[in-house]
N, CA, C and O atoms as a printed pandas DataFrame, in Angstrom:
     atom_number atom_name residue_name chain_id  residue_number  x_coord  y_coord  z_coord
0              1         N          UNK        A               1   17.410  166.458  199.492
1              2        CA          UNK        A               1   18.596  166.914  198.823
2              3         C          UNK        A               1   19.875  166.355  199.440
3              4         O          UNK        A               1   20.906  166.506  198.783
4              5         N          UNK        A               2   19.966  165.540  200.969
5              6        CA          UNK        A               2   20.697  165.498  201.214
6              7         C          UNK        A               2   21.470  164.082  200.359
7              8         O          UNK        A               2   22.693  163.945  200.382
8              9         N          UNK        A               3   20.813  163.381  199.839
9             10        CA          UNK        A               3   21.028  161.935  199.616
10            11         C          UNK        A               3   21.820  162.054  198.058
11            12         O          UNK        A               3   21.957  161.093  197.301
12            13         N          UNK        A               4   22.264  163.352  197.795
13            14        CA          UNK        A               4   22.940  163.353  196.333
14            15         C          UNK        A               4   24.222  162.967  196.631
15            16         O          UNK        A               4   24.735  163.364  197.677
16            17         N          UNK        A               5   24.989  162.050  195.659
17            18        CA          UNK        A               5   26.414  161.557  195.796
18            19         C          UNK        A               5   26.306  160.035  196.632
19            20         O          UNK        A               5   27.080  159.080  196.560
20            21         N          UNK        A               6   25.334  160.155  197.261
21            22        CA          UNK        A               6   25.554  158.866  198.857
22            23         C          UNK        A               6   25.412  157.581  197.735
23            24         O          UNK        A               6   25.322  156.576  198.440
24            25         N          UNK        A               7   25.350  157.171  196.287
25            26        CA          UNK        A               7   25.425  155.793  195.546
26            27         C          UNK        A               7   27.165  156.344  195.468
27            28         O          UNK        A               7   27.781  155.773  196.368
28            29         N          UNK        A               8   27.789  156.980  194.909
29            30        CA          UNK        A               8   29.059  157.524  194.872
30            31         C          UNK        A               8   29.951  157.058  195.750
31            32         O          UNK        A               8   30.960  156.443  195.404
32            33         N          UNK        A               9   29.633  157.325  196.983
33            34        CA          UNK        A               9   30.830  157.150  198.191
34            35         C          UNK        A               9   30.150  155.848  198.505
35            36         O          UNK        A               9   31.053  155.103  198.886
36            37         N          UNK        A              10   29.026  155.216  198.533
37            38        CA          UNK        A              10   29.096  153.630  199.121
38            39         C          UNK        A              10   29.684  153.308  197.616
39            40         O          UNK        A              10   30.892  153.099  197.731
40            41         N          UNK        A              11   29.276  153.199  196.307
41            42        CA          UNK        A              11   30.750  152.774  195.198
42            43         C          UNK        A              11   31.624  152.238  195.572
43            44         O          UNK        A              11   31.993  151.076  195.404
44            45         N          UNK        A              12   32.351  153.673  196.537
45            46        CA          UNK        A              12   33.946  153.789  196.213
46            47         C          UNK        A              12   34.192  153.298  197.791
47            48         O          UNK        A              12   35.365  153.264  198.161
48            49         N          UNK        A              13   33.160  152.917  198.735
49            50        CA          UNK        A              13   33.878  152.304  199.907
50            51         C          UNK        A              13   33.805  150.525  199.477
51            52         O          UNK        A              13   34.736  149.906  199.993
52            53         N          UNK        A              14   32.917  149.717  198.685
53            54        CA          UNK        A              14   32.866  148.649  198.525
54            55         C          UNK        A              14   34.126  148.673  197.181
55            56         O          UNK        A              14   34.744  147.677  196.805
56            57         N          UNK        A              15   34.243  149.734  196.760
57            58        CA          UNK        A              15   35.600  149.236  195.758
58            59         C          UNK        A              15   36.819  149.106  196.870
59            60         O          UNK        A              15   37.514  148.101  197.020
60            61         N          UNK        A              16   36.909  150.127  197.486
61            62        CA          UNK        A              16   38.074  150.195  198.980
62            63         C          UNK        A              16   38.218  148.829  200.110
63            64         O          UNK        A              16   39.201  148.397  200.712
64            65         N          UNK        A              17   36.787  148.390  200.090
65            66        CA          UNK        A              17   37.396  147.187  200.894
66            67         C          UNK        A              17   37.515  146.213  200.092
67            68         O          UNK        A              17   38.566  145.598  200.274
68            69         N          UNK        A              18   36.637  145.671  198.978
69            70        CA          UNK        A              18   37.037  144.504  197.835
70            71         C          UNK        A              18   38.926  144.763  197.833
71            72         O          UNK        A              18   39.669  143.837  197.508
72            73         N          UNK        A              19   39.357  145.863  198.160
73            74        CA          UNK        A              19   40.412  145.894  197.580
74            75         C          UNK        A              19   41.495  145.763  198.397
75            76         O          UNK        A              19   42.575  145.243  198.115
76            77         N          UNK        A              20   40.993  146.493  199.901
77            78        CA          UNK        A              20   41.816  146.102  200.841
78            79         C          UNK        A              20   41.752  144.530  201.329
79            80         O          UNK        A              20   42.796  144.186  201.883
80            81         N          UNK        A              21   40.717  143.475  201.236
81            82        CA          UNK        A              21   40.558  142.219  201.420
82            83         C          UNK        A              21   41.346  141.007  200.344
83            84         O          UNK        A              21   41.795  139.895  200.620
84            85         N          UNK        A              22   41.282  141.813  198.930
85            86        CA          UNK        A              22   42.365  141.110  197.853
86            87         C          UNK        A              22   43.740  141.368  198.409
87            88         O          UNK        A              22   44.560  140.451  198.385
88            89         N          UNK        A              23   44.081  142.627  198.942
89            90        CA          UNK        A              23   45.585  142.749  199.072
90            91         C          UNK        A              23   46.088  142.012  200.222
91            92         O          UNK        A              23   47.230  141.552  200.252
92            93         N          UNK        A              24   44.856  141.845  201.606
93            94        CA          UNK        A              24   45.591  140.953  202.446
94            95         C          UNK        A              24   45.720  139.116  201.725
95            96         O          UNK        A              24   46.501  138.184  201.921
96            97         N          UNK        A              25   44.597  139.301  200.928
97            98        CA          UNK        A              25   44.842  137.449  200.325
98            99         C          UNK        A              25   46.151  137.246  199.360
99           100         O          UNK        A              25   46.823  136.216  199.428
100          101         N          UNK        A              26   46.434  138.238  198.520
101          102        CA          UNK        A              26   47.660  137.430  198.018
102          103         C          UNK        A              26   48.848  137.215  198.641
103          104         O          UNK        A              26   49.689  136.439  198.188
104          105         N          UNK        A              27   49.005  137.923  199.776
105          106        CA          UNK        A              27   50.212  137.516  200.665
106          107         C          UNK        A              27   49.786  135.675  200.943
107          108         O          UNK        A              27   50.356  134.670  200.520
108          109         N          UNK        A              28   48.928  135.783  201.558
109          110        CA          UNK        A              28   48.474  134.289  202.299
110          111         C          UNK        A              28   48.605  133.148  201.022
111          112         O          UNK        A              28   49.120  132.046  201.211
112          113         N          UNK        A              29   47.952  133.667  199.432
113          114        CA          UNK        A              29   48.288  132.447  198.657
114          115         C          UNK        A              29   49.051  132.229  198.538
115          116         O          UNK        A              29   49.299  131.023  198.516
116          117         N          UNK        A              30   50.494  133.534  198.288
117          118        CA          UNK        A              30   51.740  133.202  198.200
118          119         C          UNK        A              30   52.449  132.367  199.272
119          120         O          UNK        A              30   53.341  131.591  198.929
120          121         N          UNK        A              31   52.148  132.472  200.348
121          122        CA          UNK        A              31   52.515  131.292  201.325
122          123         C          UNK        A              31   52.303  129.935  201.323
123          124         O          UNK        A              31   52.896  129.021  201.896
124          125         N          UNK        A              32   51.153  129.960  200.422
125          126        CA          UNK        A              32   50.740  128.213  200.494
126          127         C          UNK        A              32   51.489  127.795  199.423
127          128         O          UNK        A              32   52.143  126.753  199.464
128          129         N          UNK        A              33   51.447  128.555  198.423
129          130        CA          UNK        A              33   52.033  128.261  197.033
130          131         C          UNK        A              33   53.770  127.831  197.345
131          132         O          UNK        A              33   54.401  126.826  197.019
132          133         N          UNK        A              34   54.074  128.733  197.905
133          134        CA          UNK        A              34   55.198  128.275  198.663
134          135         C          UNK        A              34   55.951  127.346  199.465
135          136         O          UNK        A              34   57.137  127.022  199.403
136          137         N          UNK        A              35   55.183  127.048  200.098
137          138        CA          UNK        A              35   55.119  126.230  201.109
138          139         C          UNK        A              35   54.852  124.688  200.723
139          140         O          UNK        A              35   55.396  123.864  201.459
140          141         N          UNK        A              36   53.926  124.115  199.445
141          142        CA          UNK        A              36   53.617  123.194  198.858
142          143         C          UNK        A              36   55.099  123.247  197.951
143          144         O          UNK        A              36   55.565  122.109  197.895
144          145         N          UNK        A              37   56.072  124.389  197.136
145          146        CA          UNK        A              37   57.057  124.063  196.615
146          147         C          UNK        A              37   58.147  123.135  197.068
147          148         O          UNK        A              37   58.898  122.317  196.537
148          149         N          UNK        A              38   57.864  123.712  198.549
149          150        CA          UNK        A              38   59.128  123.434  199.269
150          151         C          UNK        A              38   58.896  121.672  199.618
151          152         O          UNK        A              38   59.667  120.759  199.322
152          153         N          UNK        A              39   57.974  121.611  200.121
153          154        CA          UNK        A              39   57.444  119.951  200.319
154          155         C          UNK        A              39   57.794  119.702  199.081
155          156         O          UNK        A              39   58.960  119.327  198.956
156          157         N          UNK        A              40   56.937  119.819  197.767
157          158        CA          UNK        A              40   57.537  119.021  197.029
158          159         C          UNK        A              40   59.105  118.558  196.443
159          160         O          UNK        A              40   59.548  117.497  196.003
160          161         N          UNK        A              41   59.830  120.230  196.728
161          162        CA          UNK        A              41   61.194  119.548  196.431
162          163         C          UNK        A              41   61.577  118.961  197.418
163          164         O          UNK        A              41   62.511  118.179  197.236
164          165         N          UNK        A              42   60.983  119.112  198.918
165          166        CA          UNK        A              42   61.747  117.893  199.781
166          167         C          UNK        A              42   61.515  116.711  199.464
167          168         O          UNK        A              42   62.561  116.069  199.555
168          169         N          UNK        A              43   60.635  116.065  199.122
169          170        CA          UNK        A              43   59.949  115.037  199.055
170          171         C          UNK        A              43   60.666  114.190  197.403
171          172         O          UNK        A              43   60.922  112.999  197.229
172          173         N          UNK        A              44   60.791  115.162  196.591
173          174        CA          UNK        A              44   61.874  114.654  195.329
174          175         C          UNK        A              44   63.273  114.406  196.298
175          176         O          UNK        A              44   63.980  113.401  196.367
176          177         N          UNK        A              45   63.382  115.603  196.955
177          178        CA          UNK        A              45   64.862  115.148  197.655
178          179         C          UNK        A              45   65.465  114.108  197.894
179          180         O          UNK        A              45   66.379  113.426  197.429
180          181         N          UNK        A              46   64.480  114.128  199.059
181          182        CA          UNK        A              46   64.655  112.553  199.665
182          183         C          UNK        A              46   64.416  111.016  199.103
183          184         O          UNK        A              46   64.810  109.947  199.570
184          185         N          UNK        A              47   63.593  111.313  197.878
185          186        CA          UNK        A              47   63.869  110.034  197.139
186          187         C          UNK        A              47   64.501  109.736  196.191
187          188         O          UNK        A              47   64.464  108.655  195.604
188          189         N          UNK        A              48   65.247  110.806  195.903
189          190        CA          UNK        A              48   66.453  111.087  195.177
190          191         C          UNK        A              48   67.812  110.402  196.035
191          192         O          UNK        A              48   68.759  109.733  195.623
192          193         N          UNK        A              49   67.525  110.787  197.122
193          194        CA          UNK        A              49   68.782  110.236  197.930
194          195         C          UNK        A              49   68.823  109.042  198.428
195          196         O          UNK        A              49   69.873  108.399  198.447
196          197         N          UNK        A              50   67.515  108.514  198.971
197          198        CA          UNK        A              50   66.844  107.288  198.911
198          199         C          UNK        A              50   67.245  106.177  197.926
199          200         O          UNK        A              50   67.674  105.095  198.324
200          201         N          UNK        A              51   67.078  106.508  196.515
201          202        CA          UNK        A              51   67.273  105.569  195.217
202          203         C          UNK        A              51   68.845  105.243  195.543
203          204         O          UNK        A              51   69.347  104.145  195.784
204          205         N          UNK        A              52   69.640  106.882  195.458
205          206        CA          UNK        A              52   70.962  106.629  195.534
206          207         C          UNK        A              52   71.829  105.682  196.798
207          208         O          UNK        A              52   72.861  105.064  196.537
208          209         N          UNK        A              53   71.173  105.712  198.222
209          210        CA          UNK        A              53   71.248  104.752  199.483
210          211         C          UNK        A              53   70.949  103.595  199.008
211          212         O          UNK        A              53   71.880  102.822  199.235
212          213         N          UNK        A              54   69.771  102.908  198.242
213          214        CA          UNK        A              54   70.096  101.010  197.924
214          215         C          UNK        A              54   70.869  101.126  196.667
215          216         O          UNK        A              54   71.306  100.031  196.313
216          217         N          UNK        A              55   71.205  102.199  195.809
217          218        CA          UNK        A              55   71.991  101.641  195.033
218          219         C          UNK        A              55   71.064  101.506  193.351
219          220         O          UNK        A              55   71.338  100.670  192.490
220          221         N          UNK        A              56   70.211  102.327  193.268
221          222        CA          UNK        A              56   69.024  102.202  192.299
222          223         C          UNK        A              56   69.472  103.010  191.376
223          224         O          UNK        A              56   69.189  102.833  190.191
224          225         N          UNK        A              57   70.374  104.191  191.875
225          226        CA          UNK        A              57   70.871  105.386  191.128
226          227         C          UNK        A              57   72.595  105.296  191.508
227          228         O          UNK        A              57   72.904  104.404  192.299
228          229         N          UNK        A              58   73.792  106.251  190.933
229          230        CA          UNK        A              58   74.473  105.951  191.151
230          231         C          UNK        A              58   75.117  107.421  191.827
231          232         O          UNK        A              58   74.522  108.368  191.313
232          233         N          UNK        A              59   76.173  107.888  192.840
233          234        CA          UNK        A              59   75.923  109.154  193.472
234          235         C          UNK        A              59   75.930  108.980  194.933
235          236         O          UNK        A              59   75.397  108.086  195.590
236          237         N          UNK        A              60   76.745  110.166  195.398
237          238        CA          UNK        A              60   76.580  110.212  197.054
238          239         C          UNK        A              60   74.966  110.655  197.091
239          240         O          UNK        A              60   74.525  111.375  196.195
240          241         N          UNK        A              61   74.073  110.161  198.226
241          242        CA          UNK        A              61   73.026  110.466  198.356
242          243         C          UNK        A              61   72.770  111.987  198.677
243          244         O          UNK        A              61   71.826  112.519  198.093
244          245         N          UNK        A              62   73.485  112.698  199.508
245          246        CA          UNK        A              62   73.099  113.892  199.783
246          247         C          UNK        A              62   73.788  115.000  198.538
247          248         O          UNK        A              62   73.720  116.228  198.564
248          249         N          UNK        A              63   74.386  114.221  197.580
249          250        CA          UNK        A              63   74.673  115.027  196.401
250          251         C          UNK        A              63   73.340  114.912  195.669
251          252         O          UNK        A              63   72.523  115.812  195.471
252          253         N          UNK        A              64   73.288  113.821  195.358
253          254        CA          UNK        A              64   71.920  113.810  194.433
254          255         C          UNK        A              64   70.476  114.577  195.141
255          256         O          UNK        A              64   69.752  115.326  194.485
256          257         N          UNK        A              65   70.294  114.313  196.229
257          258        CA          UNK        A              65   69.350  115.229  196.962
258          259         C          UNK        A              65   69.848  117.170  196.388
259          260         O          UNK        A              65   69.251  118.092  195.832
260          261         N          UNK        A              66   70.820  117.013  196.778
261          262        CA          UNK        A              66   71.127  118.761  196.631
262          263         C          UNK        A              66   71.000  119.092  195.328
263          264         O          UNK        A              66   70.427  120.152  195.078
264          265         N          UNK        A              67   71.614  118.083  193.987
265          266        CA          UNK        A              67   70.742  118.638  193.058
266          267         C          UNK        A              67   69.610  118.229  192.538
267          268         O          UNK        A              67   69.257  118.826  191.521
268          269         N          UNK        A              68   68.952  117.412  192.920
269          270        CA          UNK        A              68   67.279  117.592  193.164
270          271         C          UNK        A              68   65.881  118.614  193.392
271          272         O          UNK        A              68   64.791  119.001  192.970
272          273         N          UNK        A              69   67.114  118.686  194.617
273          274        CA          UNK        A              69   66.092  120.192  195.703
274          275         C          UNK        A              69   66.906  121.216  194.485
275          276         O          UNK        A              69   66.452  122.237  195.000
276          277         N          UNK        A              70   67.442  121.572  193.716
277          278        CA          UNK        A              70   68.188  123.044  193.202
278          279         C          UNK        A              70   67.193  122.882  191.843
279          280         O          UNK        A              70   66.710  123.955  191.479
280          281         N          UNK        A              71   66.898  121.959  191.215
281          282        CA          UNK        A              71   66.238  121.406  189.747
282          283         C          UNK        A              71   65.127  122.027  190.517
283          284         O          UNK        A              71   64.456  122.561  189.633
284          285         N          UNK        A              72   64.573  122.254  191.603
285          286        CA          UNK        A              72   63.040  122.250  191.814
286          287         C          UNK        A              72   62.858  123.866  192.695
287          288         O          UNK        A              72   61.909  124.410  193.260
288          289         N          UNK        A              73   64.013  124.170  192.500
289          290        CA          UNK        A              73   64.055  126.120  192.928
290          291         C          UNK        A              73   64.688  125.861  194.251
291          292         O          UNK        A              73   65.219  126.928  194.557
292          293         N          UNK        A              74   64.946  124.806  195.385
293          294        CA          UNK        A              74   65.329  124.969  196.622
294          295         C          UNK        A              74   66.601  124.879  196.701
295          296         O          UNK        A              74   67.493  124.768  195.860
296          297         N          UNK        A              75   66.577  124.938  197.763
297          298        CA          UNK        A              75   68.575  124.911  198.630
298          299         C          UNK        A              75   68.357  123.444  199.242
299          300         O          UNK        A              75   67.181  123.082  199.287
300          301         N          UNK        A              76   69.116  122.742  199.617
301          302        CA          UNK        A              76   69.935  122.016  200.664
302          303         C          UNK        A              76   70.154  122.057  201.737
303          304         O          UNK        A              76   71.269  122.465  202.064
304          305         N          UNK        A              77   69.174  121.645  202.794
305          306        CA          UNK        A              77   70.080  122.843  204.081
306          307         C          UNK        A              77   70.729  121.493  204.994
307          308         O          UNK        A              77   71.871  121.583  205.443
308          309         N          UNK        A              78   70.081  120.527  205.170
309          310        CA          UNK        A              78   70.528  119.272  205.853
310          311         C          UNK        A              78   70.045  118.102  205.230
311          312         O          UNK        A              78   68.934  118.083  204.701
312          313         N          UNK        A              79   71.273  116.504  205.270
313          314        CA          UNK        A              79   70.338  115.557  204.704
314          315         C          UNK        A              79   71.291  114.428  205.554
315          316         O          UNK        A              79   72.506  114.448  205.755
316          317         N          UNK        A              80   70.238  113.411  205.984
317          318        CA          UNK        A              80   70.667  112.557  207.010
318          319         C          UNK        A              80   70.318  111.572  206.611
319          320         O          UNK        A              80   69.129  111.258  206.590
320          321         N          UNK        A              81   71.586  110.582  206.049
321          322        CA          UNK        A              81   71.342  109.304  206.184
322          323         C          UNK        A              81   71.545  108.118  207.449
323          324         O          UNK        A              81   72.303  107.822  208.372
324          325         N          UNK        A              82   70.734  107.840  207.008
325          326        CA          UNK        A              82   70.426  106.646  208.723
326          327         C          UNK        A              82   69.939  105.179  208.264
327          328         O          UNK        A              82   68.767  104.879  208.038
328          329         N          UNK        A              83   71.149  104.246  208.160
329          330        CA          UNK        A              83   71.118  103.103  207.163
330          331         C          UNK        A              83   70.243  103.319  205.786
331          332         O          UNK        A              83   70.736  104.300  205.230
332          333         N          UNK        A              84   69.542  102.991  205.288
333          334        CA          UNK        A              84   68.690  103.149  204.358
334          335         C          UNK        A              84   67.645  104.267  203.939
335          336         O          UNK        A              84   67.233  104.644  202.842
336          337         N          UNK        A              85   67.371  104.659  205.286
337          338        CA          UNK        A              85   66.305  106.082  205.171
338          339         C          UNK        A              85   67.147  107.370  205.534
339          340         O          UNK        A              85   67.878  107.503  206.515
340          341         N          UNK        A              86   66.828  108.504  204.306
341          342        CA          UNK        A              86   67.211  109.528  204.328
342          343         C          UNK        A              86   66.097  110.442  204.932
343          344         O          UNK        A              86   64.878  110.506  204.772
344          345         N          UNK        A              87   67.167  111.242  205.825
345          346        CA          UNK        A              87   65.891  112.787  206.013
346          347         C          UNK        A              87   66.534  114.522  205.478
347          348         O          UNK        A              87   67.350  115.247  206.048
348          349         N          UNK        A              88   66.033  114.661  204.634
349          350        CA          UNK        A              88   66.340  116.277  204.314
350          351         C          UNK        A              88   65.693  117.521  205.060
351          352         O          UNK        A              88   64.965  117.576  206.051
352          353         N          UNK        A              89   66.040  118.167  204.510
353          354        CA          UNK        A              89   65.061  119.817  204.900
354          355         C          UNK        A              89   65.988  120.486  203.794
355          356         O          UNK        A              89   67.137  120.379  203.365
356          357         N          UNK        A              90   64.991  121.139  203.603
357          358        CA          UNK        A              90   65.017  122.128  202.023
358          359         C          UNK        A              90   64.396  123.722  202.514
359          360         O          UNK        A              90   63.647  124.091  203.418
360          361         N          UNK        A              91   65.253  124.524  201.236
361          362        CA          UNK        A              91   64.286  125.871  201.577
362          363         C          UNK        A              91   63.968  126.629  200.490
363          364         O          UNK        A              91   64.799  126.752  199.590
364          365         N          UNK        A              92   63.089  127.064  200.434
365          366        CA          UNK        A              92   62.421  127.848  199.300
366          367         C          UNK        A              92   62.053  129.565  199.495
367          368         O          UNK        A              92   61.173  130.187  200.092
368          369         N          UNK        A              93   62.992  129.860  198.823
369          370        CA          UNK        A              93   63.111  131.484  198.924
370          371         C          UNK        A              93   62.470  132.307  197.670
371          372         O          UNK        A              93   63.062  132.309  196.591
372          373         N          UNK        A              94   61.281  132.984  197.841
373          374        CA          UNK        A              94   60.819  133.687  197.167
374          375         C          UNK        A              94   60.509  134.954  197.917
375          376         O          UNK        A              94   60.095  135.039  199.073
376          377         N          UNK        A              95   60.751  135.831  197.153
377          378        CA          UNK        A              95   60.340  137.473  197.739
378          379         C          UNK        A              95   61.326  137.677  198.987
379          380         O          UNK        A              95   62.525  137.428  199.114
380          381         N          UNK        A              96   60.323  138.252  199.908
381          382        CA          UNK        A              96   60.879  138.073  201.249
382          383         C          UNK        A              96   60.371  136.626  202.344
383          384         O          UNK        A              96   60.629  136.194  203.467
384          385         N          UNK        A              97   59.697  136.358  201.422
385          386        CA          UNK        A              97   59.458  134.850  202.059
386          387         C          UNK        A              97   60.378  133.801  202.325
387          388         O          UNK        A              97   61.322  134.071  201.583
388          389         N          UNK        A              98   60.672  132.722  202.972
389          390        CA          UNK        A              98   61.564  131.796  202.823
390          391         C          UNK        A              98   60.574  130.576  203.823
391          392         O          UNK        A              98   60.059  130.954  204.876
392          393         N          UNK        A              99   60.436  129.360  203.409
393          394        CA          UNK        A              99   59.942  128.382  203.683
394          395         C          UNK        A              99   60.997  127.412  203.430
395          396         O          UNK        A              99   61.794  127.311  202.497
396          397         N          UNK        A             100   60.687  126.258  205.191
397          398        CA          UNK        A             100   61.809  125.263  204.989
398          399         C          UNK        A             100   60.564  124.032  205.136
399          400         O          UNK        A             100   59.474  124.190  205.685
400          401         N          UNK        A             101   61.070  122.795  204.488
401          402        CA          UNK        A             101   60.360  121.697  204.557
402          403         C          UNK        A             101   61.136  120.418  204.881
403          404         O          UNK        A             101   62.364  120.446  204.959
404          405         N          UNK        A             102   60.467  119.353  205.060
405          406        CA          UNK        A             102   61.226  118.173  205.716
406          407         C          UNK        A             102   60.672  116.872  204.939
407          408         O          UNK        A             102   59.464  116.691  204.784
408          409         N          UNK        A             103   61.395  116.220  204.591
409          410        CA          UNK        A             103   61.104  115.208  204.462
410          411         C          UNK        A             103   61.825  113.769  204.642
411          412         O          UNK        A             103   63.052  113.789  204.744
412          413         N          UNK        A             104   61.293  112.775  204.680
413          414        CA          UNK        A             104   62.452  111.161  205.258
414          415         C          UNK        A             104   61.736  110.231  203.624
415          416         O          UNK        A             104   60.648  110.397  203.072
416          417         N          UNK        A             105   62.439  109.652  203.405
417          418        CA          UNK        A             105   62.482  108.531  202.288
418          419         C          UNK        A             105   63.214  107.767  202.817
419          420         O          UNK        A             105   64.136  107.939  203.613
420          421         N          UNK        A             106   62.596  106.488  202.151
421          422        CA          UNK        A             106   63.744  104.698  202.275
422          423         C          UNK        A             106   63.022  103.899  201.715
423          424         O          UNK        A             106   62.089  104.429  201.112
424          425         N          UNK        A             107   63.079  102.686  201.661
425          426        CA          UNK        A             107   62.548  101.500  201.066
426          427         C          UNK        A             107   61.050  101.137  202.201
427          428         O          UNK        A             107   60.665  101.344  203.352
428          429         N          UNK        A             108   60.700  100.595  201.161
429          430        CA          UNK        A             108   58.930  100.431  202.124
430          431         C          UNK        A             108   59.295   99.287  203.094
431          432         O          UNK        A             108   60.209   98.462  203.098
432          433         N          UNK        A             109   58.067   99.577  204.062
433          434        CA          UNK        A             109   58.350   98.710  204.988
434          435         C          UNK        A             109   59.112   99.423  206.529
435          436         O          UNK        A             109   59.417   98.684  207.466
């Protein structure tokens, strides 16, 4: 008699951890998801500013970077030109999250 209910409470402990194990994962996807935004608008950034440094586009380079990184959800936070190759860092603010990324562009070679 003692074994009445015991399918019941193992149920509701494998529903309890399925559930506590989903809630720690969507924090963590949201980080990657994030984190890949931010690269990618650095990475538009900088070849945004890049084109504009030889002259491919027309524009101060770290203007065209800033609205680059803003077209792609980020901020602007620094962009360094150094003869031909640019380096940015960008940031991507979602939630209470905020992710910064880096990137350098220039002509190959």
């Amino acid at each position: 008699m003692m074994d009445r209910g015991a399918g019941t409470v193992l149920a509701l402990g494998i529903v309890a951890s399925t559930a506590l194990v989903a809630g720690m994962l969507v924090p963590l996807v949201g980080v990657s998801v994030t984190r890949h935004r931010a690269a990618t608008a650095a990475d538009a950034a900088a070849l945004a500013a890049a084109d504009a440094l030889i002259g491919a586009t027309t524009g101060d380079p770290c203007e065209r970077a800033a609205e680059v990184a803003a077209a792609d959800g980020a901020s602007l936070l620094r962009c360094v030109p150094d003869g031909l190759v640019v380096t940015v860092r960008v940031r991507v603010d979602r939630a209470l999250l905020g992710v910064e990324e880096r990137a350098t562009a220039g002509p190959p070679g």
